[in-house]
C-alpha positions as CSV (number, residue, x, y, z in Angstrom):
1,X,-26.4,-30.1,29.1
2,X,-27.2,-28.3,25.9
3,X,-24.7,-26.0,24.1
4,X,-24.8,-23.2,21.7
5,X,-22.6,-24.0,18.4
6,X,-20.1,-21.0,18.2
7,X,-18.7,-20.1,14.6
8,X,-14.5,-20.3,15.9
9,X,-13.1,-20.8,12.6
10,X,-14.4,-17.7,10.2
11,X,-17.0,-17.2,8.1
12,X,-19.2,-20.5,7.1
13,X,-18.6,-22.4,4.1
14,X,-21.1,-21.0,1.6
15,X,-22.1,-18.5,-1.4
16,X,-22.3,-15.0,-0.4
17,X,-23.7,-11.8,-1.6
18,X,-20.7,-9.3,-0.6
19,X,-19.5,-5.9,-1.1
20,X,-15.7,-5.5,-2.0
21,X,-14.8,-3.0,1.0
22,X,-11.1,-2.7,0.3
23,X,-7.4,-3.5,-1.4
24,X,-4.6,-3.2,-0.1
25,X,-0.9,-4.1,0.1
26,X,0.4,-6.1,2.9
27,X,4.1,-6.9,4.1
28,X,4.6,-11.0,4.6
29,X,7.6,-13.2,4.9
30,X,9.0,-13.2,1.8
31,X,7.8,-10.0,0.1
32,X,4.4,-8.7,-0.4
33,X,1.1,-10.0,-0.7
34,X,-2.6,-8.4,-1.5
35,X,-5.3,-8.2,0.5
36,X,-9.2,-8.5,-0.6
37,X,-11.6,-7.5,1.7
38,X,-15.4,-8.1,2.0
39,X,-18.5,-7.6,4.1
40,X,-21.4,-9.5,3.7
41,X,-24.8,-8.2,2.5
42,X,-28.0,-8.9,3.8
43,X,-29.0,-12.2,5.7
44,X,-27.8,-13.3,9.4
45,X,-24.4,-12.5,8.4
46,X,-24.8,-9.0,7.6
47,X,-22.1,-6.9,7.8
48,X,-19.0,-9.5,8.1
49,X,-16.1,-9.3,6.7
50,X,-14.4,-12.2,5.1
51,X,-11.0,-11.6,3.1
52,X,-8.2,-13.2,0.9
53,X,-4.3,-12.7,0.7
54,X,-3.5,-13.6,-2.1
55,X,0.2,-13.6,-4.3
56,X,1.2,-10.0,-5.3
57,X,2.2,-11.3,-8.5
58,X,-1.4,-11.9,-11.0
59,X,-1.5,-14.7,-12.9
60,X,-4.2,-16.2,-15.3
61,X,-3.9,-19.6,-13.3
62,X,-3.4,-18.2,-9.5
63,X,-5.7,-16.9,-7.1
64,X,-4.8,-13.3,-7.6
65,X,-5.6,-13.3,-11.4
66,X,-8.6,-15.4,-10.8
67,X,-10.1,-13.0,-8.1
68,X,-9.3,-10.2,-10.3
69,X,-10.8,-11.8,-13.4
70,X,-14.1,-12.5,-11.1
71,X,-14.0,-8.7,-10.1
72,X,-13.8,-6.9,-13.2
73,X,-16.5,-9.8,-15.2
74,X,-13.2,-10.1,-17.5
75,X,-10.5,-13.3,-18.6
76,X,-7.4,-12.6,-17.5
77,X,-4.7,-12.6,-19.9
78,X,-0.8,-12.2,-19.7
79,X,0.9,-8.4,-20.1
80,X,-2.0,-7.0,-19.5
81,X,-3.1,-4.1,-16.7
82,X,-6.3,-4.2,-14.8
83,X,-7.4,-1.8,-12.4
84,X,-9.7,-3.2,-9.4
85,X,-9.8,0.6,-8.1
86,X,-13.5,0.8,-10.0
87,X,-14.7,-2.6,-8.8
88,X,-14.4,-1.1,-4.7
89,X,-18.3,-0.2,-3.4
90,X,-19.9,-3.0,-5.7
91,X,-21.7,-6.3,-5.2
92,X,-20.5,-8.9,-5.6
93,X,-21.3,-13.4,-4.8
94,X,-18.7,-15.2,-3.5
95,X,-17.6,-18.4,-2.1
96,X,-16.3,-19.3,1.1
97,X,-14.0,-22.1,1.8
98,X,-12.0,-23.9,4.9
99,X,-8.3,-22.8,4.3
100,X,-6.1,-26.0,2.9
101,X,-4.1,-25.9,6.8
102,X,-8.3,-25.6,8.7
103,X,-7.3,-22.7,10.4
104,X,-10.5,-20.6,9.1
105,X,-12.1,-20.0,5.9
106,X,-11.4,-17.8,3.2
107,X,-13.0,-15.9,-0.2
108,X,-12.2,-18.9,-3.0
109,X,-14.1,-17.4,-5.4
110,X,-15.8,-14.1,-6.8
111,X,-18.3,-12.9,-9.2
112,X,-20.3,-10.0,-10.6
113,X,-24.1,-10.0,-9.3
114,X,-26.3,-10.0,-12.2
115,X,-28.7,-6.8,-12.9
């Protein structure tokens, strides 16, 4: 008996060429959290969205401030405001990892495509 390999857990583990589609502010347990969406560009993957919630609060050393940092090209430093807003529509490469718990993947990293 031969069987087809399904993808059940999310987007494989890999680098990515992705578009940021979207931000956005979502209600969980204990307050708030953002929201990073992406859809994959080109390749057998075309067109899927992978995505990261990630702590409302930013933070050099968390994953907000890190995916923010890798959005705008930019070090992220304390008291300081950054606005993803212009970073929506562009290109980006990204990395896909297994969630710490295995229940899917997620965006770990992200990064501005050279021209």
């Amino acid at each position: 008996m031969r069987f087809e390999i399904q993808n059940c857990i999310g987007m494989p583990i890999g680098r990515y060429k992705a578009r940021f589609q979207h931000v956005s502010r979502v209600p969980i347990d204990d307050g708030f959290a953002v929201r990073l969406q992406f859809s994959i560009v080109g390749g057998q993957y075309n067109g899927t969205g992978v995505r990261r919630l990630v702590p409302e609060l930013a933070c050099p050393t968390n994953a907000c401030g890190r995916l923010i940092g890798g959005l705008t090209g930019e070090t992220v430093v304390p008291k300081s405001e950054v606005d993803i807003e212009p970073c929506l529509g562009r290109i980006y490469e990204i990395t896909v990892e297994e969630k710490p718990d295995g229940t899917g993947t997620r965006v770990a990293t992200v990064s501005p495509v050279e021209k």
